[in-house]
C-alpha positions as CSV (number, residue, x, y, z in Angstrom):
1,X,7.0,134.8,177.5
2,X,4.7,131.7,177.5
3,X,3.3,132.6,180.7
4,X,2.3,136.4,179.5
5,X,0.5,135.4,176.4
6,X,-1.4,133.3,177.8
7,X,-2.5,134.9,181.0
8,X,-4.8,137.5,178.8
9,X,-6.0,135.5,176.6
10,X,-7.6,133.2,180.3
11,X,-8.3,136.7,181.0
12,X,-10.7,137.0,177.9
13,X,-12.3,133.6,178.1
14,X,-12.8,133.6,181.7
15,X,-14.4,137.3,182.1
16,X,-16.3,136.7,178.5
17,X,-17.8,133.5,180.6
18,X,-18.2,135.5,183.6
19,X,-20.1,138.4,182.1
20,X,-22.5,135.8,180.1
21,X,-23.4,133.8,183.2
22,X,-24.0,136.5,185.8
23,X,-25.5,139.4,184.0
24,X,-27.0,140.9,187.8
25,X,-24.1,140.7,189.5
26,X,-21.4,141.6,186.6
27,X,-19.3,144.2,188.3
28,X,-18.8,141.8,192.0
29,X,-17.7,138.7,189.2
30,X,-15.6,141.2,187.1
31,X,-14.2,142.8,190.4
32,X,-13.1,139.3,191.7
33,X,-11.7,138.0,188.6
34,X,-9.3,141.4,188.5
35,X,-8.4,140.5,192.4
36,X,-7.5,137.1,191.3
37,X,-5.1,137.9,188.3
38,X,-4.0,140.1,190.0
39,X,-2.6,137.9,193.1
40,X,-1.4,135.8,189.6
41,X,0.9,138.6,188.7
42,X,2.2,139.1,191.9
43,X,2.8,135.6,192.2
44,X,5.0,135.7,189.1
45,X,6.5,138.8,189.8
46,X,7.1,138.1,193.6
47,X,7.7,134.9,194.9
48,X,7.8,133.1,191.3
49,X,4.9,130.6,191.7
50,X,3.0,132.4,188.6
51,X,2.8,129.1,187.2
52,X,1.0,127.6,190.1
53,X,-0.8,130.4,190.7
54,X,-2.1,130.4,187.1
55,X,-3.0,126.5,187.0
56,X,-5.1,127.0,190.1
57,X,-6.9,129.9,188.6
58,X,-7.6,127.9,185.6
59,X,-8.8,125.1,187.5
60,X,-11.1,126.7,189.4
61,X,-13.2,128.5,187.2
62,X,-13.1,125.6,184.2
63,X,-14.1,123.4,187.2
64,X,-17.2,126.0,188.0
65,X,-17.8,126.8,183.9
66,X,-18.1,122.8,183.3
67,X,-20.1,122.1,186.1
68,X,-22.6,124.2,184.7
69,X,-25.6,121.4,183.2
70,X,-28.7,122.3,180.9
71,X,-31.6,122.4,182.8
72,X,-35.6,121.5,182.0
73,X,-36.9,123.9,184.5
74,X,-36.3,127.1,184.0
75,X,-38.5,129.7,183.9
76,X,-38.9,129.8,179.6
77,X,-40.6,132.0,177.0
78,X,-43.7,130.9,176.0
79,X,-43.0,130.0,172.6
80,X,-40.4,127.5,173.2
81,X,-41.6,126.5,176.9
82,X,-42.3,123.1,175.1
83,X,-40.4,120.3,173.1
84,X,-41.7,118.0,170.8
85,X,-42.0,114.5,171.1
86,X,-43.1,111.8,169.4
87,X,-44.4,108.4,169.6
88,X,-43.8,106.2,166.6
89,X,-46.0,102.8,166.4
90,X,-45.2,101.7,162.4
91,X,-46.0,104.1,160.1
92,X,-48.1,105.4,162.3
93,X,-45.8,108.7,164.3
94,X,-48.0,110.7,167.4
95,X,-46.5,114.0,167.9
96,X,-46.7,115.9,171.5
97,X,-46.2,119.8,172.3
98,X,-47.0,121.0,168.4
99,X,-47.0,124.7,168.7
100,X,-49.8,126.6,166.7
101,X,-49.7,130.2,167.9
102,X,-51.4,132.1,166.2
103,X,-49.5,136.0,166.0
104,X,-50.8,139.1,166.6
105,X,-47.8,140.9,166.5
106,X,-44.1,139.8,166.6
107,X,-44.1,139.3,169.8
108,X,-47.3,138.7,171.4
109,X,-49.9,135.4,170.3
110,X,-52.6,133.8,170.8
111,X,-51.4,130.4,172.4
112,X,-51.7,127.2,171.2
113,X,-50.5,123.9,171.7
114,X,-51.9,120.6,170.1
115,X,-50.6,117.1,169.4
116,X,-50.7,115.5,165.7
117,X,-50.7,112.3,164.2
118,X,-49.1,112.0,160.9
119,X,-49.1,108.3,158.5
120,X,-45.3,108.3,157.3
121,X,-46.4,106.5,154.2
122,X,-48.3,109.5,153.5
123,X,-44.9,112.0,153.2
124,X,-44.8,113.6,149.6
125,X,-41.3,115.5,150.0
126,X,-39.5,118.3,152.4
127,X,-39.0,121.6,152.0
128,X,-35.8,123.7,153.3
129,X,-36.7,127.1,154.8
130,X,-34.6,130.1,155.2
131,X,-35.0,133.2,157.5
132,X,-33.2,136.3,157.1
133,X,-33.8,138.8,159.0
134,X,-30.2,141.1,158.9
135,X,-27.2,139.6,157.9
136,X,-27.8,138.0,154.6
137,X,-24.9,135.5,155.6
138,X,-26.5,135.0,158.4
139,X,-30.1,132.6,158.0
140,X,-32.5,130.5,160.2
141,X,-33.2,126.9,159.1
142,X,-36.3,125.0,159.1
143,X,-37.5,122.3,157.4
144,X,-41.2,121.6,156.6
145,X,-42.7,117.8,155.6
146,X,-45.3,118.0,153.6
147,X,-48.1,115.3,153.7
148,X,-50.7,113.8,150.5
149,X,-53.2,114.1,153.5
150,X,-52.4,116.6,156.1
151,X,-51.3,120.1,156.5
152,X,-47.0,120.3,156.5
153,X,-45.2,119.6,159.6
154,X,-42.3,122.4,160.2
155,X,-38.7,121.5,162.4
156,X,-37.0,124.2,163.7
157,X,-33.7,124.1,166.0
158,X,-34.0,127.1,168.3
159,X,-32.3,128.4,171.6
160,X,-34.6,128.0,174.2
161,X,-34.6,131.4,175.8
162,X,-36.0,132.3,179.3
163,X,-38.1,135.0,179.9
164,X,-37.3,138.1,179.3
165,X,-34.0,136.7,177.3
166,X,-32.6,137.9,174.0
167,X,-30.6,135.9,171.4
168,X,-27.0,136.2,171.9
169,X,-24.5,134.9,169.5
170,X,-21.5,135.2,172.4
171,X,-24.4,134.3,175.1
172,X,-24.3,130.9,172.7
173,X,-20.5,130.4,173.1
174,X,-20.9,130.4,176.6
175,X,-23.6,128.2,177.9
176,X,-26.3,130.7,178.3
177,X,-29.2,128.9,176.2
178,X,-30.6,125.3,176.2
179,X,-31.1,123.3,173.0
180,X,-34.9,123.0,172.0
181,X,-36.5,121.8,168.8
182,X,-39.9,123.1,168.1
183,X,-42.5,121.0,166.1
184,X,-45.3,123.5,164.6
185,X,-47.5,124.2,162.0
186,X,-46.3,126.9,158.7
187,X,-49.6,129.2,159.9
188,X,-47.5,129.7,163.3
189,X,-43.9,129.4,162.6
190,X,-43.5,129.8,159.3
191,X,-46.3,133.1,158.5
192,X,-44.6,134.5,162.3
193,X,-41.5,135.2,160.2
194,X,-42.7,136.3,157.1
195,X,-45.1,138.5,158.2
196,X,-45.4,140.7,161.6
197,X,-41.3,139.6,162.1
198,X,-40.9,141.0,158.0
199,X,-38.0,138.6,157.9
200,X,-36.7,137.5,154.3
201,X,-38.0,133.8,154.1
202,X,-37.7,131.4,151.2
203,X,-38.8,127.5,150.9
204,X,-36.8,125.6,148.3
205,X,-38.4,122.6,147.7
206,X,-35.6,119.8,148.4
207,X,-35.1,116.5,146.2
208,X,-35.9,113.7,149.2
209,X,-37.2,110.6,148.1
210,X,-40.6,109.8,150.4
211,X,-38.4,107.8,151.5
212,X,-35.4,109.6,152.2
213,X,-38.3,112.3,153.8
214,X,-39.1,109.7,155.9
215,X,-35.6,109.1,157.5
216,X,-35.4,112.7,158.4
217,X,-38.5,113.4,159.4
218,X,-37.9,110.3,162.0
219,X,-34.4,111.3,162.9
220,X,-36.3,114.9,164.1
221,X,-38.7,112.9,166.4
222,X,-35.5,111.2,167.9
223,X,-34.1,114.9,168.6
224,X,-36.9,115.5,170.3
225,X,-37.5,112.7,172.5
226,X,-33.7,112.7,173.6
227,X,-34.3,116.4,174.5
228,X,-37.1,115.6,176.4
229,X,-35.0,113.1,177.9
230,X,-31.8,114.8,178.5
231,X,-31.2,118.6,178.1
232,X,-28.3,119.9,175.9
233,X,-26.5,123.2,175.2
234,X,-27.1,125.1,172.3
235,X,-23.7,126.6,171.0
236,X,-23.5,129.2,168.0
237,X,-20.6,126.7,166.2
238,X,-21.2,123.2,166.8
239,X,-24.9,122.7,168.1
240,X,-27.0,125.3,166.4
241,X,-30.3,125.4,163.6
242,X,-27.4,124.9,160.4
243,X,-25.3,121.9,162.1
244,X,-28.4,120.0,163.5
245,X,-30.0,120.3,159.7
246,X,-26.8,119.5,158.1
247,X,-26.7,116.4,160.5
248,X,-29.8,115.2,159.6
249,X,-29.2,116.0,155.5
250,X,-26.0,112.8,155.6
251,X,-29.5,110.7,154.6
252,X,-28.5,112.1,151.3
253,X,-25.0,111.2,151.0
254,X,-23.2,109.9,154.2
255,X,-19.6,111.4,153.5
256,X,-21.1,115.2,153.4
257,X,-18.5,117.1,154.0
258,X,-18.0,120.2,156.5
259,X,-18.4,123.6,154.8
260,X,-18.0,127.3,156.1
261,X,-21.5,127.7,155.3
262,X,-22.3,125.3,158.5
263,X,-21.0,129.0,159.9
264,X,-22.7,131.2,157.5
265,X,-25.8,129.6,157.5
266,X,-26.6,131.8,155.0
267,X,-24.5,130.4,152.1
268,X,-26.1,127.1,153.5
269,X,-28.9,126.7,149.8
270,X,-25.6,127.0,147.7
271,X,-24.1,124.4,149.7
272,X,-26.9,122.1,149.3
273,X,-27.6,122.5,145.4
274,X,-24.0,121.4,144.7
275,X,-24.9,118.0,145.8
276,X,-28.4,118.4,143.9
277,X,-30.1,118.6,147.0
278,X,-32.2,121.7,145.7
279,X,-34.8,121.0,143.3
280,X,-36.1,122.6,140.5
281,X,-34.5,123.8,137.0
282,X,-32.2,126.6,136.4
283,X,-29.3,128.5,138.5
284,X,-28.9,128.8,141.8
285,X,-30.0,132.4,141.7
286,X,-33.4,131.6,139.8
287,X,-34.1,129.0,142.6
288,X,-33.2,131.8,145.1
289,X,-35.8,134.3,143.7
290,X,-38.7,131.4,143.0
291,X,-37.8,130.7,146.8
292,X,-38.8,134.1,147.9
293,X,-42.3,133.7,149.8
294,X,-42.2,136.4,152.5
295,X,-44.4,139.3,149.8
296,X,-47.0,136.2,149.0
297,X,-47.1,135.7,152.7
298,X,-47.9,139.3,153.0
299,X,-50.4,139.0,151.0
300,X,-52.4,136.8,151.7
301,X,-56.0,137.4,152.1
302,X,-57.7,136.2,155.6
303,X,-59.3,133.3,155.5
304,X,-57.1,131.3,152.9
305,X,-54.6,128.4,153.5
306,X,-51.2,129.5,154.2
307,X,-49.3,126.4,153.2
308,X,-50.8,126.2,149.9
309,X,-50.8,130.3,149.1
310,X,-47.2,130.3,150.2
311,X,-46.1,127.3,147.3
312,X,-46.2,128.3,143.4
């Protein structure tokens, strides 16, 4: 019985990994997945060596599926064909690859790389950002550090896609997108949501210390660099935008605990103002509606600052 239940349930896994992995030549990897099962039945029909025949099966292709390694030389989409990294001499913190497109539409820019150089002592607080743009459950995370003397600095987590690739949440399951973080400014990342994407964005300001700001804001340049450094797979449940930030949040209390909203990314502000990491008076539903930013962004008249029109 054993042996029955957990044939198809290989089945699913393998020709889920299968599909994700070899999407021009689907129908040869499907068709010699179904040759091998079926030699697996046979086996334990037949001769009796369905066991056997079943380990093998499930040694091979875990052996092939975790031989598979993240790679920094693929062919990727412009906007996340770069990583951030940083240099950090003091207070003193050099960023490389800072992206500052400028959109004309949601899916074609003006291109733009530059590198900053931010003074740490000079951090006035962080802001959270959420991105909606079905699925209200369902959010993007970045978080923006603002500066007494410079425009903000935004994080954002991302998959880094190829060419020509789509987001897939099962694609993410299955080793099918590289981890990149993305260091840019709000005019690119931030108005590219709001505005020709018409995603639902907020910003709720959070209740870092400089100090606190600080830690994060170094433990993102970190990311970065060991990115750089050594590749690493995105996966939708334990490596994604809503993980990495709560990761990086544990400077506000070290024993934060999980949460579903680490899956429903989402629910991830209500989370957060439990601990008091939202600021700002009132309920969590006045914060969510002073959040909204995406009509202001809209708005906005050429020629003004972004950063500044975007905050109250």
């Amino acid at each position: 019985m054993l042996f029955w239940l957990l044939l198809p349930l290989f089945l699913a896994w393998a020709a889920t990994a299968l599909w994700v992995q070899f999407p021009g030549a689907r129908a040869p990897a499907l068709g010699a997945l179904v040759v091998a099962v079926a030699v697996v039945v046979w086996l334990r029909l037949g001769p009796g060596w369905g066991w056997t025949g079943l380990a093998v099966l499930v040694l091979c292709l875990s052996g092939w599926y975790f031989s598979l390694v993240p790679r920094q030389d693929r062919d990727w989409a412009p906007d996340v064909s770069r990583i951030v990294r940083g240099e950090v001499a003091g207070d003193i913190v050099t960023l490389e690859n800072v992206r500052a497109f400028r959109w004309i539409d949601a899916d074609t820019a003006d291109e733009a790389w530059t590198s900053r150089r931010v003074d740490l002592t000079k951090i006035e607080g962080a802001d959270m950002i959420t991105s909606v743009w079905g699925n209200p459950l369902i959010a993007h995370l970045l978080v923006s550090f603002r500066f007494t003397d410079a425009p903000p600095v935004t994080f954002s987590v991302e998959i880094r896609r190829e060419k020509g690739e789509k987001f897939s949440a099962l694609g993410g399951f299955f080793r099918q997108f590289e981890l990149a973080l993305i260091a840019a400014d709000e005019d690119d990342i931030v108005q590219w949501r709001a505005v020709p994407r018409a995603e639902e964005v907020r910003l709720y300001p959070l209740t870092l210390t400089p100090d606190q700001a600080r830690q994060v804001f170094l433990q993102y340049v970190d990311l970065g660099n060991d990115l750089n450094r050594k590749p690493r797979w995105y996966n939708t449940l334990t490596s994604n935008c809503t993980t990495v930030v709560w990761q990086l949040s544990k400077v506000l209390s070290p024993d934060l605990p999980l949460d579903p909203s680490l899956l429903l990314s989402g629910r991830l502000p209500e989370y957060l103002d439990k601990f008091g990491a939202l600021a700002g008076e009132g309920t969590l539903a006045e914060k969510r509606g002073r959040a909204l930013i995406s009509a202001r962004a809209r708005a906005m008249p050429p020629g003004e600052d972004f950063a500044a029109w975007i905050r109250p």
